[in-house]
C-alpha positions, 0 to 999 in steps of 0.5 A: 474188573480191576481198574487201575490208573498210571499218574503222570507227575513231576518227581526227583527233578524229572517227571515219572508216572505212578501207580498208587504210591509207587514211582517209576524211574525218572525220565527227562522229560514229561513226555517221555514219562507219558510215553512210558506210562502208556506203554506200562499200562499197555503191557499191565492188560495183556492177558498171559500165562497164569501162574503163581506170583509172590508179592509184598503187601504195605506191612511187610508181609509176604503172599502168595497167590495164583495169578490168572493170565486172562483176569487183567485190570483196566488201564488208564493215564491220567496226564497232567501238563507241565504247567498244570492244566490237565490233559483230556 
């Protein structure tokens, strides 16, 4: 099983969370970006319907594959404090 994890960081005068080298939208505040990122990774596990999806890999180039809805990642955040001490 995959396993993925949400990071929550500060980012463009806010804080954000992100998931490899992807950012989320800005949020105000660092909770509101942990609350975001949980919910994120909530819906990132639920099982769905299983269809094809397109995707864009780091090069550029375009795939196509079938996604199946009951084969979902594992989920984590990994939270940080405003002032840098990590979060358990």
């Amino acid at each position: 099983m995959t396993h993925i994890r949400y990071e929550i960081v500060e980012h463009d005068g806010g804080w954000a969370y992100k998931l490899g080298d992807v950012f989320s939208e800005t949020h105000p505040t660092h909770e509101g970006a942990l609350n975001a990122a949980r919910d994120a990774a909530a819906r990132q596990s639920m099982p769905g319907e299983t269809r094809p999806i397109l995707y864009q890999d780091a090069h550029g180039a375009w795939h196509e594959e079938t996604a199946q809805g009951f084969d979902r990642p594992e989920t984590e955040v990994s939270d940080t404090e405003p002032n840098g001490a990590a979060k358990a």
